[in-house]
Every structure is written in structure tokens, then in C-alpha cells.
N, C-alpha and C positions, 0 to 999 in steps of 0.2 A: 141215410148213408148205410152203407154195405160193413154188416159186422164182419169181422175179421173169424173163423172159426179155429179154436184151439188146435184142432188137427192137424190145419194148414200151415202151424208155426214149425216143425220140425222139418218140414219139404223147404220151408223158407231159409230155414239157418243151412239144409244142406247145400241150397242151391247158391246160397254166400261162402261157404266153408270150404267147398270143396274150389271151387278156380281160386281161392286163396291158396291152399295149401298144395296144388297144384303149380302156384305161382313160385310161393316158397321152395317147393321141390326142385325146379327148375333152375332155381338161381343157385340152391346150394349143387346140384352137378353140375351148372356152369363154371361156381367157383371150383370146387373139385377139379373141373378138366383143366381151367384156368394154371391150379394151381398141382396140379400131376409131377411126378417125377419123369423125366425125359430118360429114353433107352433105344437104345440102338443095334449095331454090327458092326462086323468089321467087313471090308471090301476087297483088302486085299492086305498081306505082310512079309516082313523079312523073315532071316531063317532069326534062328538063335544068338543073339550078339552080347555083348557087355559091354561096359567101359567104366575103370577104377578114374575117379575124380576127385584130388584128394584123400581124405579120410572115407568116402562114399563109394560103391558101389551102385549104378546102374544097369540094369539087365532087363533082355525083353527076350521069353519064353512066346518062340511061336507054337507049341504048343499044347498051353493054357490059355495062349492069348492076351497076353497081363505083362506090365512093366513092375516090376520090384525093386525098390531099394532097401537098402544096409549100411549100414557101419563098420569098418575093420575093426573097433574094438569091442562087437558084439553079432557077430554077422546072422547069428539065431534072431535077432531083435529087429522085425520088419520096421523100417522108418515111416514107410508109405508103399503103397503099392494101388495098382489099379484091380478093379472086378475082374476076373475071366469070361473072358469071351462078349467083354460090356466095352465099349470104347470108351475112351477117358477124356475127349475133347469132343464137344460139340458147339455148333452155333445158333441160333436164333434171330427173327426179329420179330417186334411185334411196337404194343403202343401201352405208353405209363399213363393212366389217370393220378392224376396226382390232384387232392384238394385239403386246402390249408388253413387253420384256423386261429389262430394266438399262439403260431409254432407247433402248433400238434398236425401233423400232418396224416391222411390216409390216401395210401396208394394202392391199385387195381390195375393187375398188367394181364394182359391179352395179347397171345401171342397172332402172329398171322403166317408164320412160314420156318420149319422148323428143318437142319440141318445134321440128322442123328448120326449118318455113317460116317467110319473113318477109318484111312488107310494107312498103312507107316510104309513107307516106301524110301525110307534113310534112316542111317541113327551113326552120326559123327561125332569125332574125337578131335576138340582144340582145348591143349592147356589142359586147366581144370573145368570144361564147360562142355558136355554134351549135348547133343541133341539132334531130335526126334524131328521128322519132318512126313508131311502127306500130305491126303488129300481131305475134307472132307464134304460130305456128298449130302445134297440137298432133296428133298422131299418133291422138285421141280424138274428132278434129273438135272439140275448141275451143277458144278463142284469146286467148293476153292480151297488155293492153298493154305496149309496153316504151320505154323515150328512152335516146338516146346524145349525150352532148354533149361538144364541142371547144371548151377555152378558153385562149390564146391568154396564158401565163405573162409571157414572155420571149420574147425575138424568136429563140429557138433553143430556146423550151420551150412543147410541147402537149399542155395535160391535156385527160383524156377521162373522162367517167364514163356509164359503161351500170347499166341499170336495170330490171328488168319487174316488174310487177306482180302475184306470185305469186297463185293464186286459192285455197293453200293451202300448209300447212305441208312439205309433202311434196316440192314443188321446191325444191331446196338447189344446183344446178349456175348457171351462167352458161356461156357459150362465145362466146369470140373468134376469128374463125376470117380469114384477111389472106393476102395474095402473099406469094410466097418465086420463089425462082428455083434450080433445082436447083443453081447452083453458085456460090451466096449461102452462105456459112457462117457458124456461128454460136458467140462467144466469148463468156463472164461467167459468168452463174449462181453468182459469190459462190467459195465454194473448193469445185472439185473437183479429184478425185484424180486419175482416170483418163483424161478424155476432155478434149481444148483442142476439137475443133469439134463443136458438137453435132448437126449438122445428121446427118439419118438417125438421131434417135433419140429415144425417148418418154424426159421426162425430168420425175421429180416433184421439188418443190420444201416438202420439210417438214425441218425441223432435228431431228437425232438423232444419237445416236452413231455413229460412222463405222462399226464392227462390228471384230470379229475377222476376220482373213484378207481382208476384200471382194473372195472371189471365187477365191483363190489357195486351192487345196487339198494336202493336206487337212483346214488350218487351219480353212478354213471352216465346212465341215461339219463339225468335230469341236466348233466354234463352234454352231451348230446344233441339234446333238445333245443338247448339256448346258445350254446356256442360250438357246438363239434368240436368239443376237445375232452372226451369222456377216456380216451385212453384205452389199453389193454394190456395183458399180461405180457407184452413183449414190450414196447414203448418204454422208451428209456433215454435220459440226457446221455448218457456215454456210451454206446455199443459200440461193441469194437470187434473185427472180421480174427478173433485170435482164439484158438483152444489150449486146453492139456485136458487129453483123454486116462481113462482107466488103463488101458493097455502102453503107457508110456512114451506116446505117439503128439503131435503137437504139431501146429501149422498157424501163420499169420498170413493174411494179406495185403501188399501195401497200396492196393486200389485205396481213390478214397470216393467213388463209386457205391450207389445203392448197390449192398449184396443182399442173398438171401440162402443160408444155409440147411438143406433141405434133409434132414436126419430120421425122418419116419420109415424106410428102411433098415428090415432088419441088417442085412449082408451090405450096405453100403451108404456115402454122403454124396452129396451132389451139389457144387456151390454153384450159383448164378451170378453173374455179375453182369452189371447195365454196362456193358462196353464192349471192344470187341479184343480186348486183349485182360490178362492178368498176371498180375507176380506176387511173389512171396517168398514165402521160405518155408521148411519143416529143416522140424529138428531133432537130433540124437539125445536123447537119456535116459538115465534106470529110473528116475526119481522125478519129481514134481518139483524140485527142488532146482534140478539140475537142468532141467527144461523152461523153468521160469528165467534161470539166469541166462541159458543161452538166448535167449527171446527178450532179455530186457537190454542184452548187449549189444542188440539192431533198435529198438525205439526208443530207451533212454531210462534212467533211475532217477526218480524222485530224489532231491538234496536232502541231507537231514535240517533237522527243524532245528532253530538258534534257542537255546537255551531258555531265554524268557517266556517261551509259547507257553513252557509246563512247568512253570513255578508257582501256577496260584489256576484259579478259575477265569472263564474269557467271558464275560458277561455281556451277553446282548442287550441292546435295551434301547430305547428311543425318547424322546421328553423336554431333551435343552440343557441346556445348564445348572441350573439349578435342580433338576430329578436328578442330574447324574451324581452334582455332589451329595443329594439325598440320599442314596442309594450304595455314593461309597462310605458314608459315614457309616450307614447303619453295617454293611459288609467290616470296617473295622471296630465299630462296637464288639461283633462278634467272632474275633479274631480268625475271618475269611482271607485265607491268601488272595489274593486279586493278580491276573495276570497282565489284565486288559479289559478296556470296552471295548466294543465295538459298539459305532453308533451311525446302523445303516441310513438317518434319517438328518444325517450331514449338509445336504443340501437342502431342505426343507422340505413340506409335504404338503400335497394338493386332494380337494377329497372331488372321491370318484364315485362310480356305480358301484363299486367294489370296496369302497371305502376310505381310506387315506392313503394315497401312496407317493413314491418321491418324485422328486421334478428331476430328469435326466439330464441334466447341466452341468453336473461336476463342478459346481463351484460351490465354497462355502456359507450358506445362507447365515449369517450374525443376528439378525431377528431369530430366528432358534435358538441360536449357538452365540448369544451374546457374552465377551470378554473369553470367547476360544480359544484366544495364546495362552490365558493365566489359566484356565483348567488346563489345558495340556500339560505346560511348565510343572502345576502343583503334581497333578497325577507322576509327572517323570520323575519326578524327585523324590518319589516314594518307590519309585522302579516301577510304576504301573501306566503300560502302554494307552495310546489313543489307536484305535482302528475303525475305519471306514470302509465305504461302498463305490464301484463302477461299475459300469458296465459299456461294451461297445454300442449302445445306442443313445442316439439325440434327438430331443423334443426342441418342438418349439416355444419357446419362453416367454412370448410378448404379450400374454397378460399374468406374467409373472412379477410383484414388484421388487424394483429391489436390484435389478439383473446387471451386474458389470461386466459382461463378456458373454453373449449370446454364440455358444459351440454350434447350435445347426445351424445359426445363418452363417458362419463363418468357411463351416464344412460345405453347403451349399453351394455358396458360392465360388469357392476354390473347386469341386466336384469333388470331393472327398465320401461322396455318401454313395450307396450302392444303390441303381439307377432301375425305372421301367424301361418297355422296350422305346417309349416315346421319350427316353431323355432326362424324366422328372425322376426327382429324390422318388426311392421305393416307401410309403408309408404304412407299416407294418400296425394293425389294430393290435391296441393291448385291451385296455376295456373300454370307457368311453374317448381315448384319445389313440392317437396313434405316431409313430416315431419312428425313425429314419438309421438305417444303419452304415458306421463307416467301414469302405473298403478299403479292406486290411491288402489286397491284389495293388493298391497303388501305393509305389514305394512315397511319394510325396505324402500320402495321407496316413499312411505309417508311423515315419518321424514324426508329422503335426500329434497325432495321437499319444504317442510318445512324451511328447514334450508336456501336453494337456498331461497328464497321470504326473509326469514329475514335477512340473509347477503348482497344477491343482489341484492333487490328492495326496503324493506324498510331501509336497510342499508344506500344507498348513500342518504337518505336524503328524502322519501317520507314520504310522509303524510297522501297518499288516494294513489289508483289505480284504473286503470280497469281491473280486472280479468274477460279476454276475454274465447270467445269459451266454447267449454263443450259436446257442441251436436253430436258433430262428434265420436262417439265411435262405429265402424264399428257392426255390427250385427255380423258376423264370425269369430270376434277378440279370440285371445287365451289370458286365464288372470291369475294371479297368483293363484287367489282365486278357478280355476276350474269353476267358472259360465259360464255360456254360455254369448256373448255377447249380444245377443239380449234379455238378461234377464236384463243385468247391464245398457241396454243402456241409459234408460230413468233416470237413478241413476247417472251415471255418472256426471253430472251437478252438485246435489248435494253433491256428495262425493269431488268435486273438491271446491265448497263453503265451506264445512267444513273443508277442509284442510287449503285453506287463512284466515277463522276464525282465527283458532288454532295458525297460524301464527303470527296474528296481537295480539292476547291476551299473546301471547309467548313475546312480545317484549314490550320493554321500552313504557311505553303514548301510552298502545294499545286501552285505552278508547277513544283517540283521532283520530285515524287511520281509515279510509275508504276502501271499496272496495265495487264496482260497476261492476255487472254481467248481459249478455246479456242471457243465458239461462240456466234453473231451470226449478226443479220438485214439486214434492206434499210440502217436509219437506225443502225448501230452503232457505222459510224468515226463518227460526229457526237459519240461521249462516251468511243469508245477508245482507247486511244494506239500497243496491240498486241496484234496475236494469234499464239498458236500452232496448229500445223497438227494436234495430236493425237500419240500414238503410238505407232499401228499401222501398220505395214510401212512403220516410215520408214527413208529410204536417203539416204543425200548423193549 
């Protein structure tokens, strides 16, 4: 056999190294163009116009080329304005890779035909509502119509809604594209982990699992490796399309649509949204303070919390009956206030690849939780709550023993569960099992769900819960409602908050009743009372 010569091994690693990193090279300026900021012209405009709308001021300077708005009771104080000589509406279409793993999702968008110029060829006055109308003009030579209107809420709130006239099924993009100032930062976006100023950074906005590791290796990639759901510094249960900047300036939007906020310009943002329209609102004030209220008096304020949450400590803990009264003794040996347990393992527990986890049935397993009314009872009488666990998804239970009221075959067969495109319950993997979610879009499986949380979870005796999960609502899901699912996705959170709201106010001492939710949208405090932050790489 032919020896191998020393020499020969450095022409070998080059001849493997380089069409790698060649390879490498290639994908990362693929994603770069992928992911590029979009710029344009304008084609053609009016002269000088304005129009007072409300408390607001709208004005478009032909020549700067830019729409500004103000406030009358600060008209120094830019609300929003567009770039000069940038258009401020554009459109797109292209195609979402989208691929899903135990709710972590990663998405890759490719556009295929982009529509950057744009014309203002109107600008009218109804009421408190102005708006902007033209053309804009395609990369194919041709053009459609689009209107952008400012209406005049509240004397510290301006919605806006953009629109064009798709001339087919294939433009799914909108673009918003506005001044920034390089040393304008940018605070909100709902809960992230990693980053307080966003400014210098492309940041998408779709709710999913936060991931394993996000980002910290070599958690991640071993995350990765085995399930695709290693995460990153943007991946978050609650993202939300909302800011308040350094310069006093603030915007929401009530898409509930993949966006993606694209802030690595210095002199400007640029929002994308997978649709062909958008709205929102920005808003007037000096303060952070003043901008948060006017922004919480369009999607809603958290209730205050009933008096017992913070009398004493909320002890998690899992075990049965007998650990728990273990556990409260030894807590009153040492004169520990107790507020509550929480005892996510209410329904009993099934061991997995992952270890032990519950059985999604919402019913109360008594092989666990043997003689559950008399712990209850003794705990309330010391003033110390029972609290438990739900969530919008159902397993199947049939080699479960024990089982009085099987909820998926129940949901099933009414079609209460969110469907593939062939018809069947959607079976969402968790670890070695997989579980079915109900559709919250059908008002009959609504109420059913409803009536489950008040018979079967605050029935046996809670007080509070944690109303788990939300984020997992597949993209390709079929739903009653006819939306598409990657329209409902980022909603689903919230349609699932408003259901256990509705619950808890449905039922006896619902002023007193809890629920605590891991992930939410833009309108979620309007029906939750709390959330938690998840947990992966949590640290005090």
C-alpha cells in the first residue's frame, strides 16, 4: 500500500477547507442579501400640504421629500416622521421557510420580487383621518395602488393603517420604513432576554419557545443536534411589535402577523410585516412614563393582584399528599408565612425520555392526591391557598389508569382540536409523546374549554393556576375560523388568556382567583394577571 507523504497532508486540508469556507461564505452573503434593508425613490409628488387631525399634525414637505408628524402640545417634539427622500411604504413578495420543532420555531424568508418606489399622488382630509395615497412601483415595471391613513384616537394616540392593492396572491410583505437617529435607542419588544437596547439589530417578532441554551454553548447545539430547538438571543415566549425609544418616540403594531424590525441603520427602522397591509398607532410624550400609559390604554392593564398572593411565600412543589403536609409542617415549625402551593403535578405524572411529566387531562388524579378535599379544606383554614396547572393542550389517556373523563377523545370528536390539512387532530411532539391543541377560533370549543377550567381546575378547589404554553400553534395548522395559522400564531397566547380570564370571572370569588401565563402577545395584560419568564438559563 502507498504511504501517505507528510507534505501531501496540507494540500489535502486545503483542498477540503477552502470549498468549505467558500460554502460558508456564500450562505452567509446569501443570508445578508436575504436579509438587507430595502431602499428606494420616490416617482413622483405633491406640492407642500398638511392637515391638523385632532391633537396631531400631519405634513408632507415636497421638498425634503418626508411626511412629519407633531403634537400641538409640543410641535418641537417629532412623533414620527419618515427618511428624506426614502419612501416610507413599500411592498414585496417572496417565500417563508418555516421549520418547527417542540414549538421553537426557525424561519428563512427569500424574497422573489420587490416593489421599492413610491408615489404620493393625494393627501386628504375626513374628520380626524388623513390620508396618503399613490402608487407604488415594482421592480417589473408595474405598479399598484396603495393608502396610508393617520387617525387622530386621543390627543396622545395616532393610528395609522397602510394598505396596497396586491394585483395577486404572491405579495404577502408590507414595509414600513421612518427616521431613527443613530443615537436614538430602542426599549420594549414585550420580554426579551438578552438585549435592553435594540437599536443595531434585526429583530423578528413571532412567539415560540425561548429554546434550550439561546446561544450559550454547548447547551445549544447539543439542543440542536437532538431536537432543533437550541434557541437564540432573539426567541422569546412573548414578543411583542411595541417600543419606547430614547428620543420619546413609541409605536405598536396590531398585526398579529410575523414582523420583523429591522434597526441596524444608523439614520432609520424599517418594519416588515408578512401581509399586505399594517396598523398601529404611535404615540405623544415627554416621559416613558407617559408613553407607556398612553400605549397601555389601547391593549389593556394588568388587574391588581388579590391580597393573599403576598401574604406569605407561593411554594412550588410536587409529591401528593402527604409531601405537601410534610412540607407545610416543617414551613410552620419555622414560622414561614405560606401564601399557597402550587401543585403543578395535580393530575398525575407519566415518566418520559425527559423524565417525569404530567398527563394533560385536567382532571384530578387521587392516586396522587389521595383525600384532596381534606388538604384543601385544612390548608384554607389556615388562609393558605391550593393552586394548580393547565394548559390548552390534550393528550391521549388510554393507557392512563384511573381516567374519568378522557378531554381529547371528547375534543375530537366534537372537532374542538386544531386540525392538519387532511382533517386529523394536529399532533404536536413534546418529548416521547405528542398532544393535540384546542381551537380557541371555534366559539363551541371555547365555552367546552371554559366549562373544563371551571369544573376541572377551579372546581376541585384552586385558587390560582398556571395557565401553561400557548406558543406552540403550528404555522400550517387548519382552524375553524379559516385563518391561516401562521396568521393566528402570535394570537393564540392571547386568545388562550382570554379564555381563562372569562373563566375565572365566570365562577364563584373570581375576584380572588389567579392565573399565571408563560407566553403572550401585544393585548395579554388586558386578561392576565401574571407571567412567568420561562425556564431556561434562569439566574437571580
Amino acid at each position: 500500500m502507498k504511504r501517505l507523504k507528510l507534505d501531501s497532508i496540507p494540500v489535502m486540508l486545503i483542498a477540503l477547507v477552502v470549498p468549505l469556507l467558500a460554502l460558508l461564505i456564500a450562505a452567509f452573503f446569501a443570508a445578508s442579501i436575504r436579509q438587507r434593508q430595502l431602499a428606494g425613490r420616490y416617482e413622483g409628488v405633491i406640492a407642500d400640504t398638511s392637515a391638523r387631525v385632532g391633537a396631531f399634525t400631519v405634513a408632507w414637505n415636497a421638498s425634503t421629500e418626508q411626511v412629519v408628524i407633531v403634537n400641538d402640545a409640543n410641535p418641537g417634539h417629532i412623533v414620527w416622521e419618515s427618511v428624506p427622500g426614502q419612501p416610507f411604504i413599500m411592498a414585496a413578495q417572496g417565500v417563508l421557510e418555516v421549520r418547527e420543532s417542540r414549538a421553537h420555531v426557525t424561519i428563512d424568508d427569500t424574497l422573489s420580487l420587490r416593489c421599492l418606489d413610491q408615489s404620493i399622488e393625494a393627501m386628504q382630509t375626513e374628520g380626524d383621518t388623513v390620508t396618503i395615497s399613490g402608487q407604488l412601483h415594482c421592480l417589473d415595471n408595474t405598479a399598484m395602488p396603495y393608502t396610508i391613513s393617520f387617525t387622530a384616537e386621543a390627543d396622545d394616540r395616532l393610528a395609522f393603517e397602510a394598505h396596497y392593492e396586491a394585483r395577486d396572491e404572491a405579495f404577502n410583505r408590507i414595509l414600513l420604513t421612518y427616521a431613527s437617529d443613530k443615537d436614538e435607542h430602542f426599549f420594549g419588544f414585550g420580554e426579551q432576554f438578552s438585549v435592553v437596547d435594540m437599536k443595531g439589530r434585526r429583530l423578528p417578532i413571532y412567539v415560540m419557545e425561548q429554546g434550550i441554551g439561546r446561544g450559550a454553548q454547548p447547551i445549544t447545539i447539543g439542543a440542536d443536534l437532538t431536537a432543533g430547538a437550541g434557541g437564540n438571543w432573539w426567541t422569546t415566549y412573548a414578543g411583542v411589535p411595541q417600543y419606547v425609544t430614547s428620543a420619546m418616540r413609541s409605536l405598536y403594531l396590531a398585526n398579529t402577523q410575523y414582523s420583523v424590525f429591522d434597526l441596524r441603520r444608523d439614520d432609520r427602522a424599517q418594519v416588515t410585516v408578512f401581509s399586505t397591509g399594517v396598523s398601529g398607532a404611535v404615540f405623544y410624550g415627554e416621559t416613558p412614563a407617559e408613553l407607556i400609559t398612553a400605549y397601555t390604554a389601547v391593549v389593556g392593564r394588568m388587574r391588581p393582584l388579590p391580597g393573599w398572593l403576598t401574604s406569605g411565600a407561593v411554594i412550588g412543589m410536587q409529591g401528593g399528599t402527604e409531601r405537601v403536609r410534610e412540607v407545610y409542617a416543617q414551613a410552620q415549625a419555622y414560622d414561614v408565612p405560606v401564601a399557597a402551593f402550587l401543585l403543578q403535578d395535580w393530575v398525575g405524572q407519566r415518566t418520559t425520555s425527559f423524565g417525569k411529566q404530567l398527563w394533560w387531562n385536567w382532571e384530578l388524579d387521587e392516586e396522587r392526591y389521595p383525600g384532596w378535599d381534606a388538604l384543601v379544606s385544612d390548608l384554607n383554614t389556615d388562609g393558605v391557598r391550593v393552586m394548580t396547572y393547565v394548559s390548552p393542550f390534550l393528550v391521549d389517556v388510554f393507557d392512563k389508569p384511573g381516567v374519568e373523563r378522557d378531554l381529547y377523545e371528547e375534543a375530537a370528536k366534537a372537532g374542538y382540536l386544531v386540525e392538519t390539512a387532511d382533517g386529523q387532530p394536529y399532533l404536536i411532539q413534546n418529548t416521547d409523546f405528542s398532544a393535540a391543541l384546542v381551537d380557541f377560533t371555534n366559539p363551541d370549543a371555547r365555552e367546552w374549554y371554559k366549562q373544563v377550567i371551571r369544573d376541572q381546575v377551579i372546581g376541585v378547589g384552586a385558587a390560582g393556576f398556571m395557565a401553561d404554553f400557548g406558543e406552540g400553534l403550528p404555522y400550517d395548522a387548519v382552524l375553524h375560523s379559516g385563518e391561516a395559522g401562521m396568521d393566528v400564531h402570535n394570537q393564540y397566547p392571547v386568545l388562550w388568556a382570554e379564555i381563562v380570564r372569562e373563566a375565572i370571572d365566570e365562577s364563584e370569588n373570581g375576584a380572588e382567583i389567579i392565573a399565571f401565563h408563560r407566553s403572550g402577545y401585544t393585548t395579554s395584560p388586558r386578561y392576565a394577571t401574571l407571567f412567568w419568564l420561562g425556564d431556561q438559563l434562569v439566574s437571580w
